[in-house]
N, C-alpha and C positions, 0 to 999 in steps of 0.2 A: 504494500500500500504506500502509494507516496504522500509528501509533510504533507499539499494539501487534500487531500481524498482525505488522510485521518482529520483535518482539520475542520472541513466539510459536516465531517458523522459526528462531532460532536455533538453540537443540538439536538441534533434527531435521536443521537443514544441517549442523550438523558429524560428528553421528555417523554419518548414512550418506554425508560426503564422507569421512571416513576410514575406513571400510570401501571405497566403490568404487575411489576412488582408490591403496591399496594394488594393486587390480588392476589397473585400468588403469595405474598406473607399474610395476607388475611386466613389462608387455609393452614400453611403450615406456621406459622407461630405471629397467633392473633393479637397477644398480647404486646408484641413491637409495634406488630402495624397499626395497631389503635394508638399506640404514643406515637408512632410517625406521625398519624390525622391528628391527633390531638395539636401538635406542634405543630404541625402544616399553618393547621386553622388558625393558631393563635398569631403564627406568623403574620399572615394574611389577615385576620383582625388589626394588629397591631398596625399594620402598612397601610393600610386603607385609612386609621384615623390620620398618620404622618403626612399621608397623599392628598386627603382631603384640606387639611391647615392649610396647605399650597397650594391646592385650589382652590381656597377662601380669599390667601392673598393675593395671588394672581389676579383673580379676577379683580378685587377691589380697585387693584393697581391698573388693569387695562382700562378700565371704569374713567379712572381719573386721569390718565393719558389722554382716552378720545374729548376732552372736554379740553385740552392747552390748544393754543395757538402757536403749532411746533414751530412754522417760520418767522415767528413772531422772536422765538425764544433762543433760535439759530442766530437771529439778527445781534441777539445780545452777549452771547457767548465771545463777542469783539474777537473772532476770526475770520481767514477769509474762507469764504464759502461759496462765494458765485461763479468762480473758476472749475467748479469743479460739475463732469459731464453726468448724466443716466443714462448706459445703455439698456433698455428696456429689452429683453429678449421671450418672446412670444411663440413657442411654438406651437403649429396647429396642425390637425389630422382631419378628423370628418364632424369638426364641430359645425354647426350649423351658424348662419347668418347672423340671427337675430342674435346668439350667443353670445359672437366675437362684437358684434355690436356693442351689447351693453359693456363688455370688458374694456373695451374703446373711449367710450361715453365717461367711462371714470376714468379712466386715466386724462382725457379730454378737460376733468372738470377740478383739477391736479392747482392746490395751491401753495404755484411751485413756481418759476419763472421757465414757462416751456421749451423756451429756447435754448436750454441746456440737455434735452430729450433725444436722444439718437433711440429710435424704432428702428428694433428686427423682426418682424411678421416672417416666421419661417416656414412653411408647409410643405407636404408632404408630395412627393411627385408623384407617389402611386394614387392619390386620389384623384387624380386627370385633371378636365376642364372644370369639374363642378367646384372643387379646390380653389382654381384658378379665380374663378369668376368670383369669388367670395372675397378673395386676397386683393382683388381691382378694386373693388363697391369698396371696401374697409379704405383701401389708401387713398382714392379718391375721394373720399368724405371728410379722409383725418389726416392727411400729409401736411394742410400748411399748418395744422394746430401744435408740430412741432419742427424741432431744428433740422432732423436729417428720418426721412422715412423710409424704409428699404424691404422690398419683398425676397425672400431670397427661397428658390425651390431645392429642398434636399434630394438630391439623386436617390434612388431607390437601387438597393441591391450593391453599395460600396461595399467592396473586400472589409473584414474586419468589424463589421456593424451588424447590430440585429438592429428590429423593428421594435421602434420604440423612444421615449420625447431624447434620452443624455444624444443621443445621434444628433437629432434635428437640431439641438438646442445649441451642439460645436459649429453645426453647421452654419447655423443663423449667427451665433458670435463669430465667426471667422470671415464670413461675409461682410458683415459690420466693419471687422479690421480691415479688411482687403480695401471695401468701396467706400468706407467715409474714415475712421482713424487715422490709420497711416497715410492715406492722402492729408489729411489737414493737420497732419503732425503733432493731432492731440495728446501731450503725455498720459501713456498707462496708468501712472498715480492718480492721474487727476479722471478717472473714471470708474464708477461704481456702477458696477453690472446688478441688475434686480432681471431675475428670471421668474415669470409668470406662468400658470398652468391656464390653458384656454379661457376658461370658465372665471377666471379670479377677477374680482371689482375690489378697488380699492379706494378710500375714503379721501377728500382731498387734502388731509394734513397729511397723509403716509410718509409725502416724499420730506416734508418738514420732519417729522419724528424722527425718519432715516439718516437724514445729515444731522439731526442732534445727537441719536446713536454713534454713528461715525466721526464728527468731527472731538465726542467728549472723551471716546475708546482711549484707553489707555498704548494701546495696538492698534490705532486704526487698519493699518495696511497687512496685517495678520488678525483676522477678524471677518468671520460672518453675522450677519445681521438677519436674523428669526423672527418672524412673523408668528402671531396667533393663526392660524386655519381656523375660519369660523364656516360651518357649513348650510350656509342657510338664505342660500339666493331663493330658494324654491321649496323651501322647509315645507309650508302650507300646500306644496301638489305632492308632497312624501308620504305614504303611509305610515303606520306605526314603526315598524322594524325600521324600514331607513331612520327613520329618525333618530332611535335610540343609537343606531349604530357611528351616524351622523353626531347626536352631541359626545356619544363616549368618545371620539374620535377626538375633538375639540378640546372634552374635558381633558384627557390625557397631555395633550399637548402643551395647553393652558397651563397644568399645573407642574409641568417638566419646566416653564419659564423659572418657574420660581427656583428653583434648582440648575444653577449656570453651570456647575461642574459634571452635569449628566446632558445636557443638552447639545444633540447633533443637528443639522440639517435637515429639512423637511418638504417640499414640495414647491411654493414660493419662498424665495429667499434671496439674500444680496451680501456683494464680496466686492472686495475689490478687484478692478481690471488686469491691474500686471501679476496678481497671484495665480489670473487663471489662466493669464496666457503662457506662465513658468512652469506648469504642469499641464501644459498643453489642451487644456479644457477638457469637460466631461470626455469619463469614458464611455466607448460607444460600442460596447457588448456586454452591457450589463443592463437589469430590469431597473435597479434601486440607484438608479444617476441621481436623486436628489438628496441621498442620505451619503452614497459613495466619495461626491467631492468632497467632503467634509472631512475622508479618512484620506484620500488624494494629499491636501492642502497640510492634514494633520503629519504625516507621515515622512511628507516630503519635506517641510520645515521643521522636523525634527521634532514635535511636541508645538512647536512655539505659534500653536495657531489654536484659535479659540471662537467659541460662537456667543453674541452678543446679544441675547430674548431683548426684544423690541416692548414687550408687552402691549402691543399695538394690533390690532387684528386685521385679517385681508378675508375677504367674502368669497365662498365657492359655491356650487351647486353641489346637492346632497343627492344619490344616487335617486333619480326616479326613472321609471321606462313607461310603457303604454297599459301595462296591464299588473299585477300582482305578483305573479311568477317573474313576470319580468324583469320588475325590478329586484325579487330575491334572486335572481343569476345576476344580476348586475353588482349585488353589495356582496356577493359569492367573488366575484372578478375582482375587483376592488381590494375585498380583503386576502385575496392570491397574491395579489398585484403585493400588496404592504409584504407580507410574509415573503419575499422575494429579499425581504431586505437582511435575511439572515443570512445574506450571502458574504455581508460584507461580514461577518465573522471568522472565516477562513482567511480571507483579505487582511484582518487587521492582524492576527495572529500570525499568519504570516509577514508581514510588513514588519512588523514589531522583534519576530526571528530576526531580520536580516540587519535591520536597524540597530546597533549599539550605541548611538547617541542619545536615544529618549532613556530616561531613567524605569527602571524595572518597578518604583513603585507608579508607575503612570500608566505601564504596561499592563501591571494588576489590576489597577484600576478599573482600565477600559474592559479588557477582557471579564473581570467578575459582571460588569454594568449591563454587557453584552451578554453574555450568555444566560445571565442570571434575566435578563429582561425579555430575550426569544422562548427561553423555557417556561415564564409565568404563561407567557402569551399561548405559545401552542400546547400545554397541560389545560388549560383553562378553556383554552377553543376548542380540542376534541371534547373537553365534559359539558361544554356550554351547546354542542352538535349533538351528541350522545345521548343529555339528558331535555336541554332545552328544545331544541328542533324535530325531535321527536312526534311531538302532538301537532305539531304544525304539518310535518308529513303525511301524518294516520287523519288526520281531524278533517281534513275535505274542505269543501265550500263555506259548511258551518264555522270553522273555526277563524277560513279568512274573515268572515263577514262581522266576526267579532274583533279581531283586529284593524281591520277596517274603520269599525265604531269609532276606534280612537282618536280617527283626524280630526284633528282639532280646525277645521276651517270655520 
């Protein structure tokens, strides 16, 4: 077996040795395995109150962020600040019109000085003309509302790429570089990349709250800047289950702000420019590009890179489709999609093997944080399938229909 293949099986050996093995020592010597559970549970009581205080303050904190006048308070920090670019990088697949519209519309309404905005609209070449014609309507309505607009089409089927945004996402920043940066000579310092997922609407202080993140960081230029995920452009056309799935999603995230020393990368986020053009931008054969640059940047700077919660929130769509089923294959996808991200576990382990410069208690660190954090998840997710989804399976139309009930419209 090689480092990574055993590195690989860890996760997976542990979360289904402590689910079998609960049964199996429940037969042959019950009296461990009931102090296993016992402790399990008490563990897991005790973590949930620690979890929850953070997500008391969290919130409180995000609460009272969206109420500042961030460029107001940028203004006063007596730095400079207006030399410095947004590259906005957008990538799109088969989102629809009206979507990429409203994503637009906020960024559109940005109280921010726009003429520091370089747009990347990157889309996908496999989705053809209907793609195309989407990407025209968008740049034609919102080119002159910033500095530099640029549609750029990612090739389909490059050597080295799967399908999927970290591809599109190099692509569309490297386009950026090629046809407006290094033409206008804008230094790398002086450019903070914010990468968006289709769907995301953003408030107009963001880009205020972002340069106060940035300009107050200790680290500015070794530093990513983390966003809340709040999932509720479309809360009210979600059934039940999206929902709950939609705010644990939130909550968790929320309350990981409060906790700077466990907090990676996540789906919207922002970095500086010349970090990502020194490790050469997203990797583009992997599924978890949004949590991966983070071990990229961490790895490659030796430890000396850090991520900086915003406690500021950005808007997404919460999984809905046309019909019921539909949308449970859809928060089924989704949360495939997330569970992808225990890939970077072999990654960081490995990286951390070959690296002797980060200090081995930072390497413990990470790795307990990681594996201790993919094992709650996937013991918790077969018993929450096992024991939860169950009745949802067997229960038919009745049980939809009671679930149903709960939209709150």
């Amino acid at each position: 077996m090689s480092l990574q293949r055993f590195f690989e099986a860890i996760p997976a050996v542990l979360a289904w040795s402590t689910l079998v093995l609960m049964v199996v020592a429940s037969h042959f010597v019950p009296t461990w395995a009931a102090i296993f559970i016992i402790v399990f549970d008490t563990y897991w009581f005790f973590k949930t109150v620690f979890l929850s205080m953070h997500l008391r303050y969290a919130f409180n904190r995000m609460r009272e962020n969206m109420k500042v006048d961030w460029l107001s308070e940028v203004k006063k920090l007596g730095v400079e600040w207006d030399d410095v670019y947004h590259l906005v990088v957008l990538p799109m697949s088969t989102e629809p019109y009206d979507v990429m519209r409203e994503t637009f519309k906020s960024l559109s309404r940005v109280n921010y000085p726009k003429n520091k905005f370089i747009i990347a609209l990157s889309i996908e070449e496999r989705v053809g003309d209907d793609g195309r014609e989407i990407a025209r309507k968008i740049k034609e309505e919102f080119e002159n509302d910033f500095f530099r607009f640029i549609v750029a089409e990612h090739p389909d089927g490059l050597p080295g790429e799967i399908v999927g945004s970290g591809s599109n996402e190099t692509w569309g920043a490297r386009e950026a570089k090629k046809l407006v940066i290094d033409p206008l000579g804008i230094p790398y310092e002086k450019i903070l990349v914010s990468v968006f997922d289709a769907d995301t609407q953003i408030s107009p202080d963001y880009f205020g709250r972002l340069m106060h993140c940035f300009l107050s960081a200790e680290y500015p230029q070794k530093s990513s800047y983390q966003p809340v995920p709040l999932y509720n452009n479309n809360i009210f056309d979600a059934p039940a289950p999206a929902r709950i799935v939609a705010l644990s999603a939130t909550f968790w995230h929320m309350l990981q702000q409060a906790r700077a020393e466990k907090v990676t990368t996540f789906s919207s986020q922002s970095m500086p420019f010349k970090a990502l053009v020194d490790i050469g931008f997203w990797q583009t054969d992997i599924v978890s590009d949004d949590s991966r640059i983070f071990w990229q940047l961490y790895i490659h700077y030796d430890s000396d890179w850090r991520v900086i919660p915003m406690l500021y929130p950005v808007s997404m769509d919460a999984n809905v489709s046309s019909s019921f089923w539909g949308t449970m294959k859809n928060i089924y996808k989704q949360q495939r999609r997330w569970a992808w991200g225990v890939e970077n576990v072999p990654y960081i382990m490995k990286g951390f093997f070959r690296n002797k410069k980060i200090k081995f208690t930072k390497k413990l660190h990470w790795v307990f944080t990681k594996i201790e954090g993919f094992h709650s998840w996937a013991t918790n997710a077969l018993i929450i399938f096992a024991l939860g989804w169950l009745p949802l399976v067997l229960g038919g139309e009745n049980f939809n229909d009671t679930l149903l009930s709960f939209n709150l419209r």
